[in-house]
LUMFIFI-976617 format. One record per residue (C-alpha): x, y, z; residue in one letter. Coordinates in steps of 0.02 Angstrom, whole numbers, plus 50000, padded with zeros to 5 digits. Example, Ala and Ser with C-alpha at 12.3 -4.5 7.8 and 13.67 -1.06 7.14 Angstrom:
2
506154977550390a 506844994750357s 
//
This chain:
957
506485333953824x 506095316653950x 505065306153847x 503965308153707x 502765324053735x 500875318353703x 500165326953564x 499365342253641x 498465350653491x 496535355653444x 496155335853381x 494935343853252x 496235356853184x 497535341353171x 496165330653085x 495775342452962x 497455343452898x 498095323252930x 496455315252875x 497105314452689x 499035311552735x 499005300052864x 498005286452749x 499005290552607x 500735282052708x 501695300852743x 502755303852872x 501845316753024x 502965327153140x 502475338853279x 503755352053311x 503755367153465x 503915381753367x 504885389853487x 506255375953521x 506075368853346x 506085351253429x 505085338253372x 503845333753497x 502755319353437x 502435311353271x 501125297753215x 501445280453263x 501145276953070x 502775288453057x 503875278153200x 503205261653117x 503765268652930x 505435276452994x 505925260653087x 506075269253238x 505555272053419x 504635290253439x 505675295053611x 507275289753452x 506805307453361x 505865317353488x 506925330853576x 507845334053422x 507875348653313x 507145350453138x 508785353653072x 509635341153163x 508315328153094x 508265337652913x 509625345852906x 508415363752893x 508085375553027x 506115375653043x 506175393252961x 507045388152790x 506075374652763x 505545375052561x 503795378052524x 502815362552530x 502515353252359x 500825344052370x 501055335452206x 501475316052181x 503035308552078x 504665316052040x 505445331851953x 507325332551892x 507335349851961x 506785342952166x 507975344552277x 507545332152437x 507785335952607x 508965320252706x 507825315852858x 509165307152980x 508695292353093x 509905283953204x 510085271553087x 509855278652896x 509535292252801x 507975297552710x 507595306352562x 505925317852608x 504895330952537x 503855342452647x 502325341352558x 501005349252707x 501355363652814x 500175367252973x 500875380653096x 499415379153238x 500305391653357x 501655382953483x 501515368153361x 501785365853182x 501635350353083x 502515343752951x 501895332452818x 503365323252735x 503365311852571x 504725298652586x 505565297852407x 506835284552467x 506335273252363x 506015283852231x 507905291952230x 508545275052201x 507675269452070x 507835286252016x 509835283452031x 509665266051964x 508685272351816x 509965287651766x 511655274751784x 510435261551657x 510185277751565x 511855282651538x 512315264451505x 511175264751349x 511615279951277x 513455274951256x 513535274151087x 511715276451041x 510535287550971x 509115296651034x 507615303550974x 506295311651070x 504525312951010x 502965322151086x 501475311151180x 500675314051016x 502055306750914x 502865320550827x 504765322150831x 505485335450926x 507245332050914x 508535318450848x 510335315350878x 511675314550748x 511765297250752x 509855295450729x 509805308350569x 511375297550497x 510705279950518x 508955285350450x 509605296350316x 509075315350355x 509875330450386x 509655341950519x 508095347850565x 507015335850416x 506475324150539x 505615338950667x 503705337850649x 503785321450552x 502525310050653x 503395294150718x 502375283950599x 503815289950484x 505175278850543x 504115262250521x 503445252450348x 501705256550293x 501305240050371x 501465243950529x 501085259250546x 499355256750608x 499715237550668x 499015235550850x 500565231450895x 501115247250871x 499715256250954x 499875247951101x 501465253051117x 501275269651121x 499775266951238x 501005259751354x 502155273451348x 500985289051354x 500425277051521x 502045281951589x 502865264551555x 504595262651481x 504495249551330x 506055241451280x 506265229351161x 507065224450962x 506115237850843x 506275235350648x 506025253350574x 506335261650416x 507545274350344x 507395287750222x 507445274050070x 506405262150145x 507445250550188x 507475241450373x 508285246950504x 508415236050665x 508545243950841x 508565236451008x 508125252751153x 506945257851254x 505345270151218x 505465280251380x 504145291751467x 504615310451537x 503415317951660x 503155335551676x 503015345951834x 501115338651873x 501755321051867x 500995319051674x 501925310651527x 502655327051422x 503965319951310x 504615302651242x 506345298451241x 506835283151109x 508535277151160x 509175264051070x 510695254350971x 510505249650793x 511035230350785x 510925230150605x 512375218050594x 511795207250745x 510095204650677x 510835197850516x 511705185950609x 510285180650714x 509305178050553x 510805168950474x 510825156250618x 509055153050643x 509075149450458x 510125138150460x 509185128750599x 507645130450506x 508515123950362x 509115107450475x 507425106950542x 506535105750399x 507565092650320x 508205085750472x 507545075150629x 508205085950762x 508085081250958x 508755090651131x 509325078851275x 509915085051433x 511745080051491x 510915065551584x 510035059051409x 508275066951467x 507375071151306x 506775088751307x 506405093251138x 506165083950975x 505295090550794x 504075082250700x 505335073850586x 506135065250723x 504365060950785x 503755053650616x 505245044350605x 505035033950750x 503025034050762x 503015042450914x 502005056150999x 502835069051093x 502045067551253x 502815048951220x 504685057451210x 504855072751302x 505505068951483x 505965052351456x 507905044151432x 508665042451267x 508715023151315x 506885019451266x 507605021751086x 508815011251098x 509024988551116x 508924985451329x 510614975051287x 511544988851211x 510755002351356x 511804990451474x 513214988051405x 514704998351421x 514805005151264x 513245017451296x 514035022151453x 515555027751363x 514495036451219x 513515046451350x 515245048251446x 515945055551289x 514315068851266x 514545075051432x 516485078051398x 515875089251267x 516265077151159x 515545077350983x 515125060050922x 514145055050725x 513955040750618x 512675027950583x 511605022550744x 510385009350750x 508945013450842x 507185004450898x 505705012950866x 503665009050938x 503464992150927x 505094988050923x 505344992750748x 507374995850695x 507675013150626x 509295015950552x 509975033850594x 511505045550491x 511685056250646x 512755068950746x 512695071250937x 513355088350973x 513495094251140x 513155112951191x 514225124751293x 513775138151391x 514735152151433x 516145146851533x 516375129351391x 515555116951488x 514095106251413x 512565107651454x 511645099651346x 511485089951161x 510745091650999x 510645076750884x 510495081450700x 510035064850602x 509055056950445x 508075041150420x 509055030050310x 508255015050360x 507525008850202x 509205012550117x 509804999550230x 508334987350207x 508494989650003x 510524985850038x 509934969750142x 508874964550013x 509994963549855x 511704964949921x 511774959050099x 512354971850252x 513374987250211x 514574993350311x 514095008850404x 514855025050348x 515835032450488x 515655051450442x 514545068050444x 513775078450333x 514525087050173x 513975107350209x 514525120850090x 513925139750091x 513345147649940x 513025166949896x 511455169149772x 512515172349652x 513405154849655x 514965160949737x 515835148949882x 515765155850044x 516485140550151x 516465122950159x 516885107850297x 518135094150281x 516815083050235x 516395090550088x 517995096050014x 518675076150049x 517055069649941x 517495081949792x 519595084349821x 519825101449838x 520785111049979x 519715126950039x 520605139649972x 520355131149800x 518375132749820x 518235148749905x 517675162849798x 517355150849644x 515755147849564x 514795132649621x 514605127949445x 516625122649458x 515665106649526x 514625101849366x 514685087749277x 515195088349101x 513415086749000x 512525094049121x 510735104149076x 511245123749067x 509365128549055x 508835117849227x 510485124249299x 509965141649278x 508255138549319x 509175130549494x 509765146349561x 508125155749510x 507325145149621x 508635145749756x 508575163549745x 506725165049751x 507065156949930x 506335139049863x 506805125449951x 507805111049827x 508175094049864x 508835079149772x 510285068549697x 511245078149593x 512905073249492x 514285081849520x 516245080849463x 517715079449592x 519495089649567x 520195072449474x 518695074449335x 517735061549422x 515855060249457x 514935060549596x 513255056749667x 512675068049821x 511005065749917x 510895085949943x 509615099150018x 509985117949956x 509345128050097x 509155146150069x 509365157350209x 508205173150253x 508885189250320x 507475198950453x 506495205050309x 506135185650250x 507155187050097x 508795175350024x 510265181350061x 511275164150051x 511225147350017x 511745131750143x 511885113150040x 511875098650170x 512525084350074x 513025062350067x 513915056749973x 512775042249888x 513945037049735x 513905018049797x 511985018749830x 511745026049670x 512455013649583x 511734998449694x 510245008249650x 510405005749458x 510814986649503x 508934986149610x 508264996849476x 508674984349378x 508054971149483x 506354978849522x 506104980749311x 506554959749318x 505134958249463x 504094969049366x 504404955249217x 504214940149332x 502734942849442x 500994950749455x 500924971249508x 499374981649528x 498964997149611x 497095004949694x 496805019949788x 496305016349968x 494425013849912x 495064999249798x 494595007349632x 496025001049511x 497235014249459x 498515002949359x 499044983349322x 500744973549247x 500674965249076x 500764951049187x 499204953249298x 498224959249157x 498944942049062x 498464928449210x 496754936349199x 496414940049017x 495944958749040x 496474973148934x 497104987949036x 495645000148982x 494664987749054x 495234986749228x 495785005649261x 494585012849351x 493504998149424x 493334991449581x 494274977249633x 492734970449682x 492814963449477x 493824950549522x 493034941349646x 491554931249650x 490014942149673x 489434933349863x 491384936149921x 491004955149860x 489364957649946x 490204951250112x 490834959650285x 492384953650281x 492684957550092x 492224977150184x 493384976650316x 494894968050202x 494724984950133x 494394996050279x 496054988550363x 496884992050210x 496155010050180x 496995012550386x 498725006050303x 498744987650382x 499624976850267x 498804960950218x 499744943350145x 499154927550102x 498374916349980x 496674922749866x 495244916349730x 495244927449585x 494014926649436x 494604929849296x 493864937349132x 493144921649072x 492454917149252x 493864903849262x 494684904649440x 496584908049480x 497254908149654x 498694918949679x 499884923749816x 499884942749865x 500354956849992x 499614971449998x 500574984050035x 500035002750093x 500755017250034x 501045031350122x 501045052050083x 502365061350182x 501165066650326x 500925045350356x 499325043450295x 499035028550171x 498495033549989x 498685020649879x 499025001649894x 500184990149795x 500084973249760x 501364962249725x 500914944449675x 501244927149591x 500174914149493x 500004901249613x 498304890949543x 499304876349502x 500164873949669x 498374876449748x 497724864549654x 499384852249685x 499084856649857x 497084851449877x 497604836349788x 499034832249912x 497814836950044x 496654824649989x 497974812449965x 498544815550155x 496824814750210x 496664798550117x 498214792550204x 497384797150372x 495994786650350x 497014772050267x 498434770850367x 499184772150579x 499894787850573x 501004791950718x 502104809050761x 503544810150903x 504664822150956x 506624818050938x 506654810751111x 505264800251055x 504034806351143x 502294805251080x 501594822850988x 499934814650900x 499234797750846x 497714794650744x 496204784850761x 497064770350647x 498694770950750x 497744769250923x 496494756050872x 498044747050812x 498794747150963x 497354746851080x 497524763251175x 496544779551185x 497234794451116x 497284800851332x 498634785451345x 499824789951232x 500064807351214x 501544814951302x 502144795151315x 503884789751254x 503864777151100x 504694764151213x 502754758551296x 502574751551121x 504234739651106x 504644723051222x 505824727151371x 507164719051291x 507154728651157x 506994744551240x 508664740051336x 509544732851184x 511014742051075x 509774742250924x 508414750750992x 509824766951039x 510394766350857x 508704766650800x 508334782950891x 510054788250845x 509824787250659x 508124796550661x 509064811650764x 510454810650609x 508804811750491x 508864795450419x 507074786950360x 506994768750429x 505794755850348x 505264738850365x 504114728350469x 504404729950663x 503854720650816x 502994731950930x 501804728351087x 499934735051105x 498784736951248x 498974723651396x 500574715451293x 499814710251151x 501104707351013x 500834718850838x 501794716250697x 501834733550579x 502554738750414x 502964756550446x 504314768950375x 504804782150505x 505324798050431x 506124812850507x 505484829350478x 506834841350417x 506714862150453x 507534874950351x 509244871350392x 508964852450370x 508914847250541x 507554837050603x 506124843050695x 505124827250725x 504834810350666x 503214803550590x 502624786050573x 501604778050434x 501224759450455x 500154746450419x 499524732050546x 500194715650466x 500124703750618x 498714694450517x 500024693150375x 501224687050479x 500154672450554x 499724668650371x 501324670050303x 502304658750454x 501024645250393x 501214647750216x 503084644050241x 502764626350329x 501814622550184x 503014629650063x 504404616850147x 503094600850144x 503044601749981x 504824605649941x 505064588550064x 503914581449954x 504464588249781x 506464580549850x 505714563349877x 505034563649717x 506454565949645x 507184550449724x 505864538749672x 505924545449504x 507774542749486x 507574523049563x 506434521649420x 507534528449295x 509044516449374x 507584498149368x 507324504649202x 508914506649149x 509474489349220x 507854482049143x 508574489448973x 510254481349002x 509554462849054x 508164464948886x 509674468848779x 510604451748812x 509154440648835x 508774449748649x 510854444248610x 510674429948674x 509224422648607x 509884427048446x 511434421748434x 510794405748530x 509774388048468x 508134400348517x 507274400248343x 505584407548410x 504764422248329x 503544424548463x 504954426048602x 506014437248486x 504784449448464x 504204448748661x 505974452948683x 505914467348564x 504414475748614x 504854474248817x 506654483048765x 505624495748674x 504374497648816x 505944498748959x 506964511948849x 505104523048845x 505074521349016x 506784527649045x 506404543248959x 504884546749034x 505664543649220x 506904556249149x 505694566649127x 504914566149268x 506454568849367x 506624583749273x 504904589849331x 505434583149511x 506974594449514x 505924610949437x 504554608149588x 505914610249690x 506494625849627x 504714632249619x 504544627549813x 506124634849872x 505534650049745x 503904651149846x 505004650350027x 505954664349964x 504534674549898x 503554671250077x 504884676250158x 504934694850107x 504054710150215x 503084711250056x 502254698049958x 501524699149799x 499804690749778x 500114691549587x 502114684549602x 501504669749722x 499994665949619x 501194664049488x 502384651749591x 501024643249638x 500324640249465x 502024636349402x 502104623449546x 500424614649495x 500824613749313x 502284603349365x 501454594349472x 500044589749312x 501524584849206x 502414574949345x 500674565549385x 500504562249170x 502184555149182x 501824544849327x 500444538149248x 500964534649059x 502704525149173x 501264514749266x 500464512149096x 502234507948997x 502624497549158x 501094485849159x 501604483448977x 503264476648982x 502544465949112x 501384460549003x 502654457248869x 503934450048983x 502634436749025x 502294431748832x 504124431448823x 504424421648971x 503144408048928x 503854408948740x 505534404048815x 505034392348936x 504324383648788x 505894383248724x 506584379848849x 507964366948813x 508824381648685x 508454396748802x 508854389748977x 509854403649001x 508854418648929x 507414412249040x 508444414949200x 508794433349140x 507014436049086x 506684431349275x 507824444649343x 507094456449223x 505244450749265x 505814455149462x 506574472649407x 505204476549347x 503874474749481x 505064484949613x 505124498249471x 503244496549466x 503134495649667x 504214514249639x 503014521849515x 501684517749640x 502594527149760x 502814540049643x 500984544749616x 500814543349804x 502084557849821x 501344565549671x 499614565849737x 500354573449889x 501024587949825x 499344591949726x 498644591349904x 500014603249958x 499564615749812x 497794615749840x 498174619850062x 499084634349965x 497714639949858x 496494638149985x 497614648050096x 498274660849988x 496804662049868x 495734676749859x 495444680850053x 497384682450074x 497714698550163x 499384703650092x 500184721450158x 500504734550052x 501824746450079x 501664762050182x 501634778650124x 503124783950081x 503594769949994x 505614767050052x 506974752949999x 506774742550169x 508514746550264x 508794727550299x 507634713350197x 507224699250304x 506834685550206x 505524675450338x 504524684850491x 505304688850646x 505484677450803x 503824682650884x 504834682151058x 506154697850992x 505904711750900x 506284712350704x 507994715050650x 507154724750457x 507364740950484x 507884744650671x 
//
């Protein structure tokens, strides 16, 4: 045929037998019944076939299906698939079909055929058979009825479950499976599923004839009848036993290293992608904190830059497997100290593709170690791991382990784990060990064991039994440290934490603050029994207003949320006294992180408090007394108070921030001394003494002041502060107490010099008397009268003598009092009670000198008295005592200039009493003297008179 014939047929006959098969997606052909050629099909056929019609029409039914149009099978209405179908090959130019002829309609020169197309059907069909024969290598089969009953069961199946031939026919499947589960949903559904016509595969535990599991992995498959409905169930499936053990065996030992483990997953690029809740708790994260971010937010920035994290992630993706002890920063920046292992993961083909870290917290190990010992080296190594069977017997063990205890492996293998006891050790607990164990308890501990040379050893060790499939023991795993050193530091802190527990104050409260237990100590410093405290509030021991307070509430709230709280608090004690002590509190918390109890560690400190308000006081006193001043080391000014600025004229605005130079002449600034007085403060050496400095607008201030470096923990200085006291009054008062002081030592030195002409006349005067006495007597001279002038005028000129001696004496001990008084005005700090002292000492002299002066004039008008009687007694006599008259003369003449002196003398005398009473009336009670600052240092360099108001002072630079 040309091209495609139109469909030339009664349209109602064709409907009535296409109106259900065109819908339902068959294929339509029109065939001449006398040609056999297809004439016309559906264009739902062409589009399904792939085709163009004028592609199949002209051709024969057998050349299309391989069938003349007369040995076609009978048609087979019915939907899905029969073993026993055999399909007819519909050929296209392209590919060949599998078809059924499922509608026959001969309408006289046409018939048409209704085909199925089972393509896709034959190949899954084909797909499903090769899967098929696949599984049953090597398995068994049983096949059960759509109600459940067994109809038939392999060899295999009747030897793995335990029956011989024919006992398992007509058993319902409910047979193979534990009571449990026998009417479990989960086993309903199943066969729902399956009586649906779906194939269910999966791992099945079942039971045999004894009971006891037995662990397939198959499929449950569906067998339709002729009518397309479910007739039969196939099971088809391997018994993996042995394979589920294992399985078991491995995730028991994860679940053994995750329960006593922190365990984390990182991608080859150090992505987290999985962590537990040990690793979480351990560094105070959450996990939507962790997952999907880089390894490096645990870790110092410094060390994620540096090139030795490269090369330890360099090292993990080599495959590399890398442990030890890693330091680690956790929220806040708190260090965690990690024992870890990194172990990379390898697929198939041995590359990494990703790691597991395996690690425990021994962070406070490391803090104790810090505390008491200093740092510890970190302990390059892994874990100790040894298998166990329940009964004891070794089934394997790493290098670590068998280095810790000094076996070789085939030394431990098959022994008895007791091989490792100590000698001493409990049989009763042991025993009572591996009931536990065996009861599939979880142990952990230290526990003492003994090495191959009879030596003990400590191990930090979790006994981990492992479940088979059925959730019972079938082995035990020990993950082990060796902690023999820490055990024994341990004793040593033990030891230590029984002295602290001797030496300070320890008590304990639940987070509510109801007391659940107090040191001999604490119940000591407050004078209560223990009955009486255990089970009060804490409240007890403060005062009752403190109690009734918010903050007293919220002290305990933040300590009930496990804040820690330090510092210094009142106390009352039983007898309502107060003590002040200084305490932490310190939460403690259960394993889930939640606080439940607080302990308080404290000491006595109600003396230092009390030392301390006093030397507050004292400070404050000083404050108020005294120009305090504080600068930094390059003398900058930090503070000043309101002494210190009215001092020196400023406002506090003026100084601060200023260097101390604005104080100090510009000559002094620039001078040698000035560096090396800054220098020495840097060194932290105190400087004292009385300084020079300039105020406001230039004025000149004179200070005594002691500048003292402040000294931090290491004994360097910080600052410098500066106590002084304004003495430029004192100075003024003390330059003219000095010009005094020398007046009257001028004074006190002339004194001297008259006194000592006096003593000479007298002496002279004594001489003359004594021959004019010789003379007259050995002489004609036979006059009473004028011998006994002569003798009372010698008397008279030797009383004189001593008294000019002395009052020379006296002049020579007013000079030593006035130089004395220079010297004592000179210092940076004068005594009002030592110059009161010089001073009196200086009048008393001066008294005695002005009595001597006095009883001279006296003795002095005396001789002159008697030197007349005697001279007019001679001169009477003249004829026998020409000669004695002439020395009587000279004495008469000697004696008035020695009574001209003593004239002199009480002049000088008088002066100095006026000298001593300018010094009283300077120095007397309104005499500002300066006392020393505070504190009170040896001056560096004593000058004994003020500085030269144009320079600053050389005391103490």
């Amino acid at each position: 045929m040309g091209d495609a014939e139109v469909l030339e047929v009664d349209e109602a006959a064709l409907a009535a037998a296409c109106v259900d098969t065109v819908m339902a997606g068959f294929l339509v052909l029109v065939v001449d019944t006398g040609n056999e050629e297809i004439v016309s099909m559906t264009w739902q056929t062409a589009q399904a076939l792939e085709v163009e019609p004028q592609q199949l029409t002209g051709r024969t039914v057998e050349e299309v299906l391989g069938v003349a149009l007369g040995e076609l099978p009978e048609p087979q209405p019915r939907p899905g698939w029969s073993s026993g179908d055999r399909p007819l090959a519909l050929q296209t130019p392209d590919a060949v079909r599998a078809v059924r002829l499922s509608h026959r309609a001969d309408l006289g020169r046409r018939c048409v055929l209704v085909l199925r197309d089972l393509s896709e059907t034959v190949a899954a069909m084909a797909e499903w058979q090769a899967e098929l024969q696949a599984l049953t290598e090597g398995t068994l089969q049983i096949e059960f009825t759509t109600d459940g009953e067994v109809i038939e069961a392999d060899r295999w199946a009747l030897e793995r479950f335990g029956y011989a031939e024919g006992e398992l026919t007509g058993l319902p499947h409910t047979q193979l499976c534990s009571p449990e589960e026998q009417d479990s949903p989960v086993l309903l559904d199943l066969w729902e599923r399956v009586c649906a016509g779906q194939a269910v595969g999966g791992v099945f535990r079942r039971r045999d004839r004894q009971g006891e599991p037995v662990w397939l992995r198959g499929h449950y498959v569906p067998i339709p009848g002729a009518d397309g409905s479910i007739v039969r169930i196939v099971l088809i499936a391997k018994v993996i036993d042995g394979e589920m053990r294992r399985q078991t065996d491995l995730e028991g030992r994860v679940s053994a290293i995750n329960r006593s483990q922190a365990v984390i997953e990182f991608a080859l690029d150090g992505t987290v992608t999985a962590v537990n809740d040990n690793f979480l708790e351990i560094m105070d994260y959450e996990r939507s904190e962790v997952v999907g971010f880089p390894h490096r937010i645990f870790v110092d920035p410094d060390y994620a830059e540096s090139a030795d994290y490269q090369n330890f992630w360099a090292r993990l993706r080599d495959g590399e497997f890398v442990s030890g002890e890693f330091h680690r920063v956790g929220r806040d920046d708190r260090d965690v100290w990690l024992q870890a292992a990194y172990s990379p993961v390898l697929d198939p083909d041995g590359r990494p593709w990703k790691v597991i870290k395996y690690a425990l917290d021994i962070t406070a190990e490391k803090k104790r170690t810090a505390e008491f010992e200093g740092k510890v080296a970190a302990i390059d190594r892994s874990q100790a791991v040894i298998e166990f069977g329940l009964d004891g017997t070794v089934l394997t063990a790493n290098d670590n382990f068998l280095t810790i205890v000094g076996y070789d492996l085939d030394e431990v293998v098959g022994q008895q784990h007791r091989m490792f006891l100590a000698e001493g050790e409990d049989t009763v607990a042991y025993e009572e060990f591996w009931r536990r164990l065996r009861r599939g308890e979880f142990v952990t501990g230290e526990f003492r064991r003994r090495t191959k040379a009879g030596v003990d050893v400590w191990l930090r060790a979790t006994y981990n039994p492992v479940m088979d499939p059925d959730g019972r023991p079938w082995k035990v795993i020990k993950y082990a440290l060796d902690v023999t050193d820490e055990k024994i530091r341990n004793a040593d802190y033990a030891g230590k934490m029984t002295a602290i527990d001797r030496s300070q104050l320890m008590v304990e409260f639940d987070t509510q603050g109801t007391i659940l237990g107090a040191n001999q100590n604490f119940l000591d410093l407050l004078g209560y029994a223990r009955h009486e405290l255990v089970g009060r509030h804490h409240s007890l021991l403060v005062r009752p207003d403190e109690a009734e307070g918010p903050a007293y509430q919220a002290f305990w709230d933040r300590l009930g949320q496990g804040e820690y709280h330090s510092g210094e608090y009142r106390r009352i004690a039983r007898d309502g006294s107060e003590v002040w002590i200084r305490a932490t509190y310190n939460p403690v918390f259960d394993p889930d992180g939640n606080p439940y109890k607080i302990v308080k560690f404290a000491v006595d400190v109600t003396a230092e408090k009390m030392r301390n308000v006093e030397m507050g006081g004292q400070m404050e006193a000083i404050d108020r007394a005294q120009a305090v001043a504080e600068f930094d080391l390059a003398g900058k000014v930090l503070a000043a108070n309101e002494n210190f600025l009215r001092t020196m004229g400023y406002v506090e605005d003026e100084v601060l921030g200023q260097p101390h130079s604005m104080f100090c002449s510009r000559e002094y600034v620039t001078s040698d001394e000035y560096r090396d007085f800054w220098m020495r403060l840097r060194k932290g050496e105190m400087i004292a003494g009385r300084f020079q400095r300039k105020g406001k607008y230039g004025r000149d201030v004179y200070v005594q002041a002691s500048y003292n470096p402040i000294l931090d923990v290491d004994g360097k200085p910080l600052r410098v502060l500066e106590y002084a006291y304004d003495v430029s009054g004192f100075v003024s008062l003390q330059t003219r107490l000095q010009l005094k002081s020398r007046a009257m030592s001028e004074a006190a030195q002339k004194l001297a010099e008259v006194t000592s002409n006096v003593a000479s006349r007298c002496t002279r005067s004594d001489m003359m008397l004594s021959q004019v006495h010789d003379e007259a007597t050995s002489g004609t001279m036979s006059s009473p009268a004028s011998l006994n002038a002569l003798s009372g005028i010698q008397r008279t000129s030797n009383h004189i003598g001593e008294v000019s001696s002395i009052l020379a004496d006296l002049a020579r001990q007013s000079n030593a009092a006035a130089f004395t008084m220079s010297v004592e005005l000179g210092r940076d700090q004068v005594s009002r009670d030592s110059l009161a002292v010089v001073t009196e000492e200086v009048r008393r002299l001066a008294d005695r000198a002005s009595q001597a002066a006095m009883e001279i004039t006296r003795l002095v008008e005396d001789v002159k008295l008697e030197i007349n009687h005697g001279y007019e007694a001679s001169r009477r006599g003249e004829s026998s005592l020409g000669r004695v008259s002439s020395t009587v003369g000279k004495a008469r003449e000697n004696v008035g200039t020695a009574a001209e002196l003593v004239r002199s003398q009480q002049v000088l005398v008088a002066d100095i009493i006026r000298l001593i009473d300018d010094l009283e009336d300077v120095s007397g009670p309104g005499l500002d003297l300066p006392p020393a600052p505070t504190p009170d240092p040896e001056p560096t360099d004593p000058d004994p008179g003020p500085a030269d108001p144009g320079t600053p002072e050389s005391a103490g630079r």
